[in-house]
N, C-alpha and C positions, 0 to 999 in steps of 0.2 A: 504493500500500500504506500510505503513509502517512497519507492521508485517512482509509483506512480505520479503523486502528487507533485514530486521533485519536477516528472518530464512534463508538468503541465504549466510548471513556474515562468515562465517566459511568456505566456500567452497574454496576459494584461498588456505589458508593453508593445507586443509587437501588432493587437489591438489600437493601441493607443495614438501607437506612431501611423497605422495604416490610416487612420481617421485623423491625418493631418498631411499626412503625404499626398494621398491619392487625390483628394479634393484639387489640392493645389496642380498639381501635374494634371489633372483634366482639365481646368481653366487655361493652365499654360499650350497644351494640345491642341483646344477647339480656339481659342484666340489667334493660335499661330503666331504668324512674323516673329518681332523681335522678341515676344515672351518667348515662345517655344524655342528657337535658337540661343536666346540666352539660358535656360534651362538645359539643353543641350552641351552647350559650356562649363557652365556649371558643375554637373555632375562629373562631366569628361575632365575636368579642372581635378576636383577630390577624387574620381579613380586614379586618377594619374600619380596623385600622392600617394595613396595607399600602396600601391603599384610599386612604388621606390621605397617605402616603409619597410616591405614584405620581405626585399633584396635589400635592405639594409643601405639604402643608397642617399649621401648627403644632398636632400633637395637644398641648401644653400647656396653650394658653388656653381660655378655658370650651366656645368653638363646638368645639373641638375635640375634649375631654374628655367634652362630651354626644355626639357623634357616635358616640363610641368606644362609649357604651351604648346607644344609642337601641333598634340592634334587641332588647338583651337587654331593654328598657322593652317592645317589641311581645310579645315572649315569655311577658312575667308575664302580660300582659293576655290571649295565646292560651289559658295554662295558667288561669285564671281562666273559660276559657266563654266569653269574646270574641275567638270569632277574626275575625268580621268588625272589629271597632273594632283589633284588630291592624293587621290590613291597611289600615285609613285611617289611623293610626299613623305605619307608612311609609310609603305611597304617597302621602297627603295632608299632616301638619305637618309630615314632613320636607324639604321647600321650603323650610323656614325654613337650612339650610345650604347654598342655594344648589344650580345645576342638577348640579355633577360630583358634592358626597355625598349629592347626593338621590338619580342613579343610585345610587352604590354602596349608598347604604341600602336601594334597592327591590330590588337583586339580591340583595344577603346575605341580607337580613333576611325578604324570601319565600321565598325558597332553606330557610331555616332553618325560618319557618311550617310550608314543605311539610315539610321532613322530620320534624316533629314531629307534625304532623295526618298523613302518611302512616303513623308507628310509632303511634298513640295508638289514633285514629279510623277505622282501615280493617281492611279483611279478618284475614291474617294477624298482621299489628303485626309484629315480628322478621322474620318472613321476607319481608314488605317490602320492608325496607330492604338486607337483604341480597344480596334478590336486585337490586335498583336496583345497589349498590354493586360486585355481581358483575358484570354484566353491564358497566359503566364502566369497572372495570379489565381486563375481557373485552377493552374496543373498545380501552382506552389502550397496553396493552400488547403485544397484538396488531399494531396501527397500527404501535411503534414498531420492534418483532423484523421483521415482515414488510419495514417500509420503509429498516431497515436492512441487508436481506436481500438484498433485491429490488432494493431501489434504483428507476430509473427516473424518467419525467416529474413534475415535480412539480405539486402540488395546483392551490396558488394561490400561486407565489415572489414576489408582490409581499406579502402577507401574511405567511406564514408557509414562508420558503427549506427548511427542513428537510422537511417533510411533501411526502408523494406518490402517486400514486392508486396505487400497489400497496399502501401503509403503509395509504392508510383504504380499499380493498376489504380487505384484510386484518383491519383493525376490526370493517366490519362482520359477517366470517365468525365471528369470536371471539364477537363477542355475539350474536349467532344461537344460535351453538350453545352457549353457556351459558345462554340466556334460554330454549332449547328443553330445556336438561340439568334445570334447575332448576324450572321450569312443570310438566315430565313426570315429575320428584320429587313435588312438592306433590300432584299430581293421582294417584298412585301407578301411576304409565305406562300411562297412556289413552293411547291410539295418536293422537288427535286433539290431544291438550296439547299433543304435542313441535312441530307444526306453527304452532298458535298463540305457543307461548312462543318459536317463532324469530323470527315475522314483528313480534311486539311488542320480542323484544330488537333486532332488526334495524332497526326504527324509533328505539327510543332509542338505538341505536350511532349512529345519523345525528344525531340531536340532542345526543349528547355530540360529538359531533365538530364539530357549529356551535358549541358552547360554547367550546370549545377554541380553533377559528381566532378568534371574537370576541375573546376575550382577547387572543390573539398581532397582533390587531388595535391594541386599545387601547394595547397596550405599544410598540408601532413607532411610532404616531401621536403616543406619549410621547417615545419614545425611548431608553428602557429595556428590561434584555433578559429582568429577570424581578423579580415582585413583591415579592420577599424573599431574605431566604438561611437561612431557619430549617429548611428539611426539604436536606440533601448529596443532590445530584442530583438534585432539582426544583425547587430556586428557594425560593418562600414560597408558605402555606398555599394562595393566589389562583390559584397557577401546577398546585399539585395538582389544586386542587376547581375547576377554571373546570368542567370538563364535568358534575361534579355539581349545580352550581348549574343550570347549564341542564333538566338531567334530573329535579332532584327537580320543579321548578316545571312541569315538562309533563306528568312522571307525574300529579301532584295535580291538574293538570287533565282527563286523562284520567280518574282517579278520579268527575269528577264528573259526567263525560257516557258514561260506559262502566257496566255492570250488573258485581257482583262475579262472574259469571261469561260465557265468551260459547262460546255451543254445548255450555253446561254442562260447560264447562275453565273452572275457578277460575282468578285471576288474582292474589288476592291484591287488587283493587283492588276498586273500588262504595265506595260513603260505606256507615258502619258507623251508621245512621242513631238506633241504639236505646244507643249508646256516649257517654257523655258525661265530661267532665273535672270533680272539683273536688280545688280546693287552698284550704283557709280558710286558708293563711297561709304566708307563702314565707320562710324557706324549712324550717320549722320540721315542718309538715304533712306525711308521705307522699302520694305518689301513687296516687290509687284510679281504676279504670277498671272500670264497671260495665257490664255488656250490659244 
């Protein structure tokens, strides 16, 4: 009984924080422009630290302090109309800090790409991203009520001890049936939507949840038990968004080899091909999005 209670101790706060987070990140979402970019920053700003925390890397001296911008440097240049010269940005001169912030720079910093070219350049824009973000706290929260519920075998205890196949079949039932509630919304309940929008939420509940153990991978191999302590009851920003990172960067590639709609159920995804971005001046300029 006492385990029990123990593994239930966390739930107030991460309650607490979800009903101050979430709010706000849906206002910054559905406003767009410079909210949602600067939110974007933001969070890419504190991954980045944590990122250097983890590897023990002086964010005071220059390598460090450029690290901490680089991806918002990819960002200007996205919002500019280059998003390819973004992405060799980071994936290419970020080598100059060596192979541990070269990863974190390629995960942030594409993770961040996507969800900016997913809200700007695709289908719905807002409901995009919302429904990505639903469907991840679909799988997260799910995984964690079911496998604290259920209990049972666990996943992968050399990775991550707490997780267990009832917690992530549990995930993926949550984002099925949000990715199926919210797909058969958009499409104004075609019988055929709620089908498709399960089997795509059901897919990225499996890829938020690889997000998820990669992280609780890197941490163990550290040796540390979480990337921050900035959000009571999840750690730091790293330990929230591992499964978003994984998820915006497969959506956005999904985006690119999937048609915006299939079987004629919108998705919300297909490149917006006739949309383009410009900003003459940052950060002074508004944001126009033209069809």
């Amino acid at each position: 009984m006492i385990n029990k209670q123990s593994s239930w101790q966390d739930l107030p706060l991460r309650i607490i924080s979800a009903f101050i987070i979430i709010p706000v990140a849906f206002v910054c979402i559905i406003w767009g422009g410079w909210y949602y970019i600067g939110m974007i920053a933001v969070i890419s700003f504190i991954m980045a630290l944590e990122w250097e925390m983890l590897f023990k890397v002086n964010h005071k001296n220059f390598t460090g302090i450029l690290f901490l911008f680089w991806t918002l440097i990819a960002y200007c240049a996205a919002l500019k109309g280059m998003w390819f010269q973004a992405i060799i940005i980071l994936l290419g001169f970020s080598f100059i800090f060596g192979p541990q912030l070269w990863l974190g720079s390629s995960i942030i910093g594409l993770a961040g790409l996507s969800l900016l070219w997913l809200r700007f350049m695709t289908g719905f824009q807002a409901g995009m991203i919302i429904w990505i973000i639903s469907v991840v706290i679909a799988s997260d929260s799910c995984a964690y009520l079911v496998g604290k519920l259920l209990g049972g075998p666990k996943l992968i205890p050399s990775i991550s001890p707490g997780k267990t196949w009832s917690g992530a079949i549990g995930g993926l039932i949550g984002a099925g049936l949000i990715g199926a509630l919210l797909i058969g919304y958009f499409n104004h309940g075609v019988i055929q939507a709620y089908g498709i929008g399960a089997v795509l939420g059901m897919v990225i509940g499996i890829v938020a949840q690889i997000g998820d153990l990669l992280e609780s991978k890197l941490k163990r191999v550290l040796g540390v038990k979480d990337s921050g302590k900035i959000i009571p009851g999840h750690g730091g920003v790293l330990d929230r968004c591992d499964a978003l990172l994984a998820v915006s960067i497969f959506v956005a590639f999904l985006c690119l080899i999937l048609p915006s709609n299939i079987y004629s159920v919108e998705w919300n995804g297909g490149l917006a091909t006739s949309k383009y971005l410009i900003i003459n001046s940052i950060p002074n300029v508004p944001l126009y999005i033209f069809r």
